[in-house]
MARKEVO-286033 format. One line per field, with one value per residue (C-alpha): residue in one letter; x, y, z negated. Coordinates in nm, 2 decimals. Layout:
N
type a  ...
xx X  ...
yy Y  ...
zz Z  ...
This chain:
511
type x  x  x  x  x  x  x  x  x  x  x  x  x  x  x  x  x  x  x  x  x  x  x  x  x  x  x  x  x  x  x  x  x  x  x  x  x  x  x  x  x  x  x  x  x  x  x  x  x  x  x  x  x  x  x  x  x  x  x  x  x  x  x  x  x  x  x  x  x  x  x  x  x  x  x  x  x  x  x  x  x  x  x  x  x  x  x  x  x  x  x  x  x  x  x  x  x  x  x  x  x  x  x  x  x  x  x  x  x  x  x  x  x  x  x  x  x  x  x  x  x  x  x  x  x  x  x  x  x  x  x  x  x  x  x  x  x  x  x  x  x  x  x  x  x  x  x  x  x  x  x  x  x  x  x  x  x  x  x  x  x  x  x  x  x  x  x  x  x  x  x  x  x  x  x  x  x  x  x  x  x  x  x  x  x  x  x  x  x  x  x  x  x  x  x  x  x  x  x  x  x  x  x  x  x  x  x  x  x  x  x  x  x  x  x  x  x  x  x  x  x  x  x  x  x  x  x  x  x  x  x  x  x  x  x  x  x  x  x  x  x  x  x  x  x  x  x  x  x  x  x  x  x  x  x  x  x  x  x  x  x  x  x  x  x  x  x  x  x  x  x  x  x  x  x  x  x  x  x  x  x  x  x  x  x  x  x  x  x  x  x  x  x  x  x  x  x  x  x  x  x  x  x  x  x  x  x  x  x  x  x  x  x  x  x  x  x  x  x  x  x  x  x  x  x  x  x  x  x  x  x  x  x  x  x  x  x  x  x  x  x  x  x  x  x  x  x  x  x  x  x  x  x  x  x  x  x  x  x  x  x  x  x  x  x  x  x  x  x  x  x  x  x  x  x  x  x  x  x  x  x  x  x  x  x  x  x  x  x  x  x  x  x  x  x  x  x  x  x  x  x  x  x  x  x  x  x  x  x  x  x  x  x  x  x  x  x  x  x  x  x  x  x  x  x  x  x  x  x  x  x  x  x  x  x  x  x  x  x  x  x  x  x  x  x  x  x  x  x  x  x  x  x  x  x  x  x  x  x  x  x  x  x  x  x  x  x  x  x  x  x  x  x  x  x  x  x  x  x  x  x  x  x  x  x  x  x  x  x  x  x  x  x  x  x  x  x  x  x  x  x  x  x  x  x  x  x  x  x  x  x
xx 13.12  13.12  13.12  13.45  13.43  13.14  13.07  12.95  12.61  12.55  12.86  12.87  12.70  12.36  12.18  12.00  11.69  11.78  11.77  11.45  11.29  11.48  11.38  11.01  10.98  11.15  10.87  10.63  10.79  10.53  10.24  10.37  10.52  10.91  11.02  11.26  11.48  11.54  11.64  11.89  12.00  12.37  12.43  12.70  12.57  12.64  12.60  12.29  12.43  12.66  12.78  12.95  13.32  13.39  13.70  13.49  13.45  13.49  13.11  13.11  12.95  12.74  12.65  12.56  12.27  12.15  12.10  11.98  11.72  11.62  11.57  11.34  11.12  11.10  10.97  10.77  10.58  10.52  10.36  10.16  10.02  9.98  9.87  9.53  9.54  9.91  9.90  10.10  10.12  10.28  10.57  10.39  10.66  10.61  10.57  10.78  11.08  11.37  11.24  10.90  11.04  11.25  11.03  10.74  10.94  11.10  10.72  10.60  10.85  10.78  10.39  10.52  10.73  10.40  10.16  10.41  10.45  10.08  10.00  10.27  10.15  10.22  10.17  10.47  10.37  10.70  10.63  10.27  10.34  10.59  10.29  10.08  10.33  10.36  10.00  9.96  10.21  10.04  9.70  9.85  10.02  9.65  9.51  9.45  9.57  9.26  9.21  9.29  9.01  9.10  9.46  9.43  9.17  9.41  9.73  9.55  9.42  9.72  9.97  9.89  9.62  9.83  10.13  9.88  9.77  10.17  10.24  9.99  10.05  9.70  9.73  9.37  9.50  9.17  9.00  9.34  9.27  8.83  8.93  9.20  8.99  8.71  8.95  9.08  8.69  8.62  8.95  8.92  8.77  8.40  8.66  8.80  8.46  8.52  8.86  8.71  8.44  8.69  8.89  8.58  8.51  8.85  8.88  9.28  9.44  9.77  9.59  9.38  9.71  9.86  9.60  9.57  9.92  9.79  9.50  9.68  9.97  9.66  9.54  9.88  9.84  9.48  9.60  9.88  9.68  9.44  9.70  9.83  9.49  9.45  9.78  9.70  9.53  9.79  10.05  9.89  9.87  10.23  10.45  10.60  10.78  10.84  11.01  11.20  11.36  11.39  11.56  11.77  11.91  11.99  12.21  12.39  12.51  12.59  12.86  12.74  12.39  12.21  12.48  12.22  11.92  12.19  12.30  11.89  11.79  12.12  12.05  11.70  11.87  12.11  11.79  11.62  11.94  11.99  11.66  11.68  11.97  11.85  11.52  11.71  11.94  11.70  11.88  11.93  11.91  12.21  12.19  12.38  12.22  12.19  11.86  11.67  11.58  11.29  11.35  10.97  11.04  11.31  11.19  10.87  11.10  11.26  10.96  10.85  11.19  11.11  10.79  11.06  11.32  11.39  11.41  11.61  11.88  11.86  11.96  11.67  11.76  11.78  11.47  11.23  11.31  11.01  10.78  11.03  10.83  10.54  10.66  10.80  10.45  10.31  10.57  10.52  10.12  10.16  10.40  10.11  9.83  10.09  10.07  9.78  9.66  9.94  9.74  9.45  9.52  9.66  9.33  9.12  9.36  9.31  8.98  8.84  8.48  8.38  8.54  8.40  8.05  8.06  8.21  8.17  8.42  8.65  8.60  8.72  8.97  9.11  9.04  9.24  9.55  9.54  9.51  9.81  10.04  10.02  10.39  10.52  10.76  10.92  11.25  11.12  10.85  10.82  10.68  10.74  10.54  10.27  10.24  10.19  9.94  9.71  9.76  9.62  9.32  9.24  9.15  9.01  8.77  8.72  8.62  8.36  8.25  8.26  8.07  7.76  7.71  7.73  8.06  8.37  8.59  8.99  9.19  9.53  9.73  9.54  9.57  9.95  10.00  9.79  10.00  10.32  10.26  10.16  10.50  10.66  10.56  10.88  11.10  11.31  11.23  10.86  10.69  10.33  10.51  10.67  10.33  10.18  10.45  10.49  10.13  10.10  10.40  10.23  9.92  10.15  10.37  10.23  10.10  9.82  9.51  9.29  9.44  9.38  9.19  9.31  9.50  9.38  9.44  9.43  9.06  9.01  9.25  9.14  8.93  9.32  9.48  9.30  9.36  9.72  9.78  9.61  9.79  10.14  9.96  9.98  10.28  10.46  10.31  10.37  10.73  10.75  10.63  10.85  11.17  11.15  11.42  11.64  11.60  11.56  11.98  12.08  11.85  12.02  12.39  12.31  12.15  12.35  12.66  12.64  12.66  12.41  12.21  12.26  12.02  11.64  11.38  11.19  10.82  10.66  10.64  10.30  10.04
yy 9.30  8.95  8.97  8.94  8.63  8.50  8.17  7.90  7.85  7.54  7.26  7.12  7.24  7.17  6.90  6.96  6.85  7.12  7.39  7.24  7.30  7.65  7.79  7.68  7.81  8.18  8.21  8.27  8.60  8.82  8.81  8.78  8.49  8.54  8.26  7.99  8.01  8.38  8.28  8.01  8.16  8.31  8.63  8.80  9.17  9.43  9.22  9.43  9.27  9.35  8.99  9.02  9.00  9.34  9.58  9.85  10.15  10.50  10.72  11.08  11.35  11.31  10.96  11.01  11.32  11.06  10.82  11.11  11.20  10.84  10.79  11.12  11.00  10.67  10.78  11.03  10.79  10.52  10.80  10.95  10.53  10.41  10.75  10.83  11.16  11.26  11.63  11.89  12.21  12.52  12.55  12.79  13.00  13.14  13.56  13.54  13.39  13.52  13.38  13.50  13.83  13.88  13.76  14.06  14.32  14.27  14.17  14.53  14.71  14.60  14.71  14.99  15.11  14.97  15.22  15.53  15.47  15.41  15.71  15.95  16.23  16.10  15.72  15.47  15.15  14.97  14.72  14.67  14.54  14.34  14.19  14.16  13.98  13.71  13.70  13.61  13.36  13.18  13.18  13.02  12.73  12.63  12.59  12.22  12.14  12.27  12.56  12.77  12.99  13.15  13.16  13.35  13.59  13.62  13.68  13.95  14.11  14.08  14.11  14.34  14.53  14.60  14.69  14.98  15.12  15.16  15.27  15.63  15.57  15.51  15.22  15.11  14.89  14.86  14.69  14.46  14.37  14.30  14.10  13.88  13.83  13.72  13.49  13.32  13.26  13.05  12.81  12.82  12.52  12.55  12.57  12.91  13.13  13.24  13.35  13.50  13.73  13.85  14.00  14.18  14.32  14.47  14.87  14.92  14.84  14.74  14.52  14.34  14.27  14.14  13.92  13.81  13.68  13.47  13.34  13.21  13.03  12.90  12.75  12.63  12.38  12.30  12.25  12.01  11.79  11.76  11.64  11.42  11.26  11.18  11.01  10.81  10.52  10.53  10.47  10.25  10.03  10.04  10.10  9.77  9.79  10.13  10.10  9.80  9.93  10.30  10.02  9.92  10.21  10.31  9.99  10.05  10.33  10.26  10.04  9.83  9.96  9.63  9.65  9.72  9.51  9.20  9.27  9.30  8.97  8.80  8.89  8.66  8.40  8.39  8.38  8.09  7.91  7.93  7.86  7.55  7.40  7.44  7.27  6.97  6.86  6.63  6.35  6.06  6.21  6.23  6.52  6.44  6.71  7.01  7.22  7.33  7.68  7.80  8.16  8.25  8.22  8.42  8.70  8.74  8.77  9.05  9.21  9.19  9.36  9.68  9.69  9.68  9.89  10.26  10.46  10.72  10.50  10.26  10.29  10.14  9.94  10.02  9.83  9.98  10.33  10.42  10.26  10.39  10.67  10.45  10.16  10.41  10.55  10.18  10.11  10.37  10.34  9.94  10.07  10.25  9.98  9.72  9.95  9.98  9.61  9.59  9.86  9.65  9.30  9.42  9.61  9.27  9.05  9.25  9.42  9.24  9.17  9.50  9.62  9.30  9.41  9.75  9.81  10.15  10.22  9.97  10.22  10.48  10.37  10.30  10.66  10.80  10.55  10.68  11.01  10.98  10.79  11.04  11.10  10.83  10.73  11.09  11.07  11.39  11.17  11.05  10.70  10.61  10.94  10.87  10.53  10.62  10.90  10.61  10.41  10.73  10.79  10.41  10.37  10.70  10.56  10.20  10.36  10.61  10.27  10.06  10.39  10.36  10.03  10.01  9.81  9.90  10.08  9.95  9.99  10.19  9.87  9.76  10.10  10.16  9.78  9.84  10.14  9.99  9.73  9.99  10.17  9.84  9.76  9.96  9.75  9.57  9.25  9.29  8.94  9.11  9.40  9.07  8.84  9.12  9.18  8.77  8.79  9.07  8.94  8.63  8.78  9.03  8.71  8.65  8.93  8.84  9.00  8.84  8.87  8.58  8.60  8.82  8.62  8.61  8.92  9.17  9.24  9.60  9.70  9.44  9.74  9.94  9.63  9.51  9.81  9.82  9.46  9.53  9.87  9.66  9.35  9.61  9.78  9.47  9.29  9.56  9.56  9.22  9.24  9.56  9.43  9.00  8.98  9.15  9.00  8.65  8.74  8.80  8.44  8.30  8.38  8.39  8.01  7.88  8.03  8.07  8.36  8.61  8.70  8.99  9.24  9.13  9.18  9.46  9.33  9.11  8.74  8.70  8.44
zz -9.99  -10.16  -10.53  -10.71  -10.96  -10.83  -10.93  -10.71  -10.79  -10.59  -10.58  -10.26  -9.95  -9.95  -9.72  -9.41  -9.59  -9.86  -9.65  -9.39  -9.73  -9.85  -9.50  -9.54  -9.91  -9.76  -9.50  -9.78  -9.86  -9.65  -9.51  -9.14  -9.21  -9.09  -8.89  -9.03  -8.70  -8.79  -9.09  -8.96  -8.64  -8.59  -8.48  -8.32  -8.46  -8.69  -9.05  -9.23  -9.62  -9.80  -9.81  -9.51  -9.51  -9.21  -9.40  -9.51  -9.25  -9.35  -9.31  -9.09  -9.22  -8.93  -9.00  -9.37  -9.24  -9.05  -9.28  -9.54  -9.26  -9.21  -9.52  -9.58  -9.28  -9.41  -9.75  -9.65  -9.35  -9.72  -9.90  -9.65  -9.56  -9.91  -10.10  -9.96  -10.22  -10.08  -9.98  -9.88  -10.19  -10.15  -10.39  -10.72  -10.82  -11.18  -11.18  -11.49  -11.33  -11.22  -10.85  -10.88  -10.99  -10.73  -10.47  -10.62  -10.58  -10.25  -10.10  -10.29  -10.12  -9.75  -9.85  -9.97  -9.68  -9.45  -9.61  -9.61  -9.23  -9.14  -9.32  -9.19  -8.96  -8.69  -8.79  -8.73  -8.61  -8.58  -8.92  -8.81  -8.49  -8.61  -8.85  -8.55  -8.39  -8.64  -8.71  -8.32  -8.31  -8.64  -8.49  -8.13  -8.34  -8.48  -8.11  -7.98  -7.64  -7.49  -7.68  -7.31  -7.35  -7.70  -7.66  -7.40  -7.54  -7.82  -7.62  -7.46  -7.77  -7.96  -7.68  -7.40  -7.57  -7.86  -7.63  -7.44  -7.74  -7.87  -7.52  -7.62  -8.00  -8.09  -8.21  -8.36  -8.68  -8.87  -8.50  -8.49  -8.81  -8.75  -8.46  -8.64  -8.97  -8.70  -8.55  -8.81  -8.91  -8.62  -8.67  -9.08  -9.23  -9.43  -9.77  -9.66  -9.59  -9.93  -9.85  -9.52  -9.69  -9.91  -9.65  -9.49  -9.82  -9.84  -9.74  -9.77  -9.45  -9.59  -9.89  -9.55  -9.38  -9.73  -9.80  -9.43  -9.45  -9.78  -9.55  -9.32  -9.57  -9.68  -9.34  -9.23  -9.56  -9.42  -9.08  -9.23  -9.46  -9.15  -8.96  -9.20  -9.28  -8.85  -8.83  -9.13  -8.97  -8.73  -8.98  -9.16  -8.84  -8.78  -9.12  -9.17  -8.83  -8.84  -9.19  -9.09  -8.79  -9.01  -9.28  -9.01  -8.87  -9.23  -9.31  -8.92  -9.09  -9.46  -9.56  -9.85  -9.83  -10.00  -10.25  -10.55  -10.41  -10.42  -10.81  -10.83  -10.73  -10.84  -11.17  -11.15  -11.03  -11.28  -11.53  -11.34  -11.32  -11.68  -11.77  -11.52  -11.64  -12.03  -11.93  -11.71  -12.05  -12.23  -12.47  -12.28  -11.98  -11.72  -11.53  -11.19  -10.94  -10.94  -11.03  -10.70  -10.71  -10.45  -10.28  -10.39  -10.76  -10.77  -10.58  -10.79  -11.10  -10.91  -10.84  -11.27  -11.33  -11.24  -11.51  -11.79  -11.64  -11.79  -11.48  -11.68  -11.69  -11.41  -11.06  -10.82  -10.55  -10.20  -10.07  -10.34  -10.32  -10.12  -10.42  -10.65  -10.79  -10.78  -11.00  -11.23  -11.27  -11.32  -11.57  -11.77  -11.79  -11.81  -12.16  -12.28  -12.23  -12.41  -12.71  -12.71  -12.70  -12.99  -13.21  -13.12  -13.21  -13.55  -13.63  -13.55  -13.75  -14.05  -14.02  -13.71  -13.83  -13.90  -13.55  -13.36  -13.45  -13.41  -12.97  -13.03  -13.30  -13.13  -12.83  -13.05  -13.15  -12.85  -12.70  -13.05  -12.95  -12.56  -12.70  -12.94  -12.72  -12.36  -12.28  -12.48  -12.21  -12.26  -12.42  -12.67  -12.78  -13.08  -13.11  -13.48  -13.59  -13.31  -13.45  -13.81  -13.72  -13.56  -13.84  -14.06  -13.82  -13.79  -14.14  -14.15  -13.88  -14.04  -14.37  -14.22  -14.07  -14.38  -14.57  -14.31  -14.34  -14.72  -14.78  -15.01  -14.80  -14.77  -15.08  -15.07  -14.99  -14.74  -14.55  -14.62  -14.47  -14.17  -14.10  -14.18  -13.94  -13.64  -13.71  -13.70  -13.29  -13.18  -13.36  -13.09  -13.22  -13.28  -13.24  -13.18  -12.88  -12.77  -12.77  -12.54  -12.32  -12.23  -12.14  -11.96  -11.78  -11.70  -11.54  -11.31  -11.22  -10.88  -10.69  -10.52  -10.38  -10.62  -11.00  -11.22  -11.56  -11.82  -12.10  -12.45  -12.65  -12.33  -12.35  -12.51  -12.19  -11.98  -11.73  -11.69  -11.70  -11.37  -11.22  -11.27  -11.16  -10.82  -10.74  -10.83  -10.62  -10.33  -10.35  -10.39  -10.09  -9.90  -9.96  -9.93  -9.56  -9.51  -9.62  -9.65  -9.37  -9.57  -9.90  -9.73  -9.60  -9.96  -10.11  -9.84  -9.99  -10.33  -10.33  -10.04  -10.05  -9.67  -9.42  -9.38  -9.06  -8.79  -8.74  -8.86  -8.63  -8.72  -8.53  -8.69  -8.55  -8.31  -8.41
């Protein structure tokens, strides 16, 4: 839906030589290069921006699953591509919760009632087939395509063998059991032999069947993982299309689906305006034209937002959710390196020759500020008391220095300013927090493969610092290739004021 108010950003409509060179900045957006007659073109499709002026439609229950379910594939495809740790877990339920409780005593019982029946006089069988059952069908999902040979040896073992012996109730539970554990042996991988030797050592039937059962919830995670590890590469090879078409399907469906990715980048170009126009008013000077504004700019300012949002309180826009988590994660380390480089330039501007000589106590001191500051980015953390116990152990450690060397150690006003001006950094105004955070926001400006140098001032975090500014590098050229189309519809309002596009294509262009 258009924006209500909006001001014209740009006075008359802008020249076909304006937007020849609009079209050419916008095709820098990703690395496949979309193609300035997609960005021009009309369309006759379903609008994919909110920008577009359709009454709004009412969603089905049917249609919102959809888009849910989209969505959760989407997301999960991105983590599985750009995590090469993701994993599966099983969910660890505490034993002192109400759920692990619960889930104890019912799982006791049906052992219980296993063991009473297998050693009645004469035995009943009915729970342990059932187990058997199960078991089969568990081992049979692990089989490959070819596995022929084993699933039938299984099927018979576990199928028609079992089904005799019930037939003359003599139903041989401890050889079931031999020939499953020897089984699952052959289709385990190396990590569970452990597991595997443990269940041979085990006399008690029932425990053998109980900790089969934990075995194999054990090997479906394996067999999971193993999956997700083959399909990978194959992910890898294809996610930008198949998150753009995913994308795609999800704004068919959603009314007003870009609706906080527009307010997103709108609000950087509202900055560069600004800061435009206040740079363009010189003395003297008439200004007649209007400031040009390239798509590039803007977006990279987008893309620094998210390293100074609080995630707590800020809703994240629709073509970031799948890095979502990830930027969050960045943010908060990135908040942590910032303070300490802060901690860090105060300590050399009062003290710096005795730390500048010595790396090791520098060192130090940088381990006691990581140490101090984990979970600062919690709201239950407190910063100002974190702050003033570095300040404590930082003279504490520059006057064990200043002992070994011979030198007067720092005098009580020296100490109580030094700590007054750590305490200070989370004042709002703070002109040291705010010297850090312009340069650390100049070196994370423009994403690129290859970092620049690290500023002046960033050195005792300069090793974290790097690696931060490439994992953002990636994520954010990454999105940039999955979802340029899209942001290149809303530029393409915001600057020009004109219509938006149909449908993007979600291939990339050939070269």
């Amino acid at each position: 839906m258009p924006f209500n108010g909006e001001k014209q950003y740009v006075r008359d409509q802008p020249s076909d030589s304006e937007s020849s060179r609009f079209s050419e900045s916008l095709a820098s957006l990703s690395d496949y290069e979309c193609s300035r007659q997609s960005f021009t073109s009309d369309s006759s499709s379903k609008s994919s921006s909110p920008a577009s002026t359709s009454p709004p439609r009412v969603v089905t229950f049917d249609e919102l699953m959809a888009t849910a379910r989209n969505l959760s594939n989407m997301t999960l495809a991105h983590e599985i591509a750009v995590n090469d740790n993701f994993q599966l877990k099983q969910d660890a339920v505490s034993e002192n919760s109400l759920a692990g409780r619960v889930k104890h005593i019912v799982h006791q019982a049906f052992w219980d009632v296993l063991e009473s029946d297998l050693n009645a006089d004469p035995p009943e069988y009915d729970y342990a087939l059932k187990l058997f059952e199960e078991i089969r069908e568990i081992l049979l999902s692990f089989l490959t395509p070819g596995g022929n040979r084993l699933r039938n040896q299984i099927c018979e073992v576990l199928d028609i063998l079992i089904r005799q012996q019930a037939k003359h109730n003599a139903v041989d539970i401890q050889g079931l059991a031999n020939y499953v554990i020897s089984t699952m042996g052959k289709a385990l991988c190396p990590v569970r032999d452990a597991d595997i030797r443990v269940l041979k050592a085990t006399g008690n039937i029932v425990e053998v069947l109980r900790q089969i059962f934990h075995v194999l919830d054990l090997m479906k995670m394996d067999m999971a993982n193993f999956t997700i590890m083959s399909l990978r590469p194959h992910l890898q090879r294809q996610l930008v299309e198949y998150e753009r078409t995913k994308f795609q399907e999800i704004l068919d469906e959603t009314p007003n689906a870009l609706e906080q990715t527009t307010e997103w980048i709108k609000e950087s170009v509202d900055e560069e305006l600004l800061s435009l126009s206040e740079s363009a008013v010189t003395p003297g000077t008439e200004n007649s034209s209007t400031p040009s504004l390239g798509p590039t700019l803007v977006l990279n300012n987008s893309y620094l937002k998210p390293l100074q949002w609080d995630y707590q309180k800020r809703e994240i826009p629709e073509t970031l959710i799948t890095d979502g988590t990830r930027l969050q994660e960045l943010t908060e380390k990135l908040n942590q390196l910032k303070m300490i480089a802060c901690l860090s330039l105060i300590t050399n501007n009062m003290v710096g020759a005795i730390v500048e000589g010595q790396p090791e106590l520098a060192n130090r001191l940088k381990r006691i500020s990581a140490v101090l500051l984990e979970g600062m980015n919690k709201e239950t953390f407190n910063l100002k008391e974190a702050l003033n116990s570095i300040g404590v152990q930082t003279c504490i450690e520059v006057n064990n220095a200043l002992k070994e060397r011979g030198l007067p150690v720092l005098n009580a006003e020296i100490q109580a300013n030094h700590i007054g001006q750590f305490s200070s950094i989370e004042d709002k105004d703070n002109s040291i927090w705010s010297l850090i955070d312009k340069r650390i926001q100049l070196y994370m400006k423009s994403p690129q493969k290859c970092m620049p140098p690290i500023p002046g001032g960033l050195a005792v975090i300069q090793q974290e610092l790097e690696m931060l500014g490439s994992q953002y590098a990636n994520t954010v050229n990454l999105n940039k290739q999955v979802h340029g189309p899209f942001h290149a519809n809303i530029l393409r309002k915001l600057l020009f004021g004109g219509e938006t596009m149909g449908k993007v294509d979600a291939s990339p262009p050939a070269n």
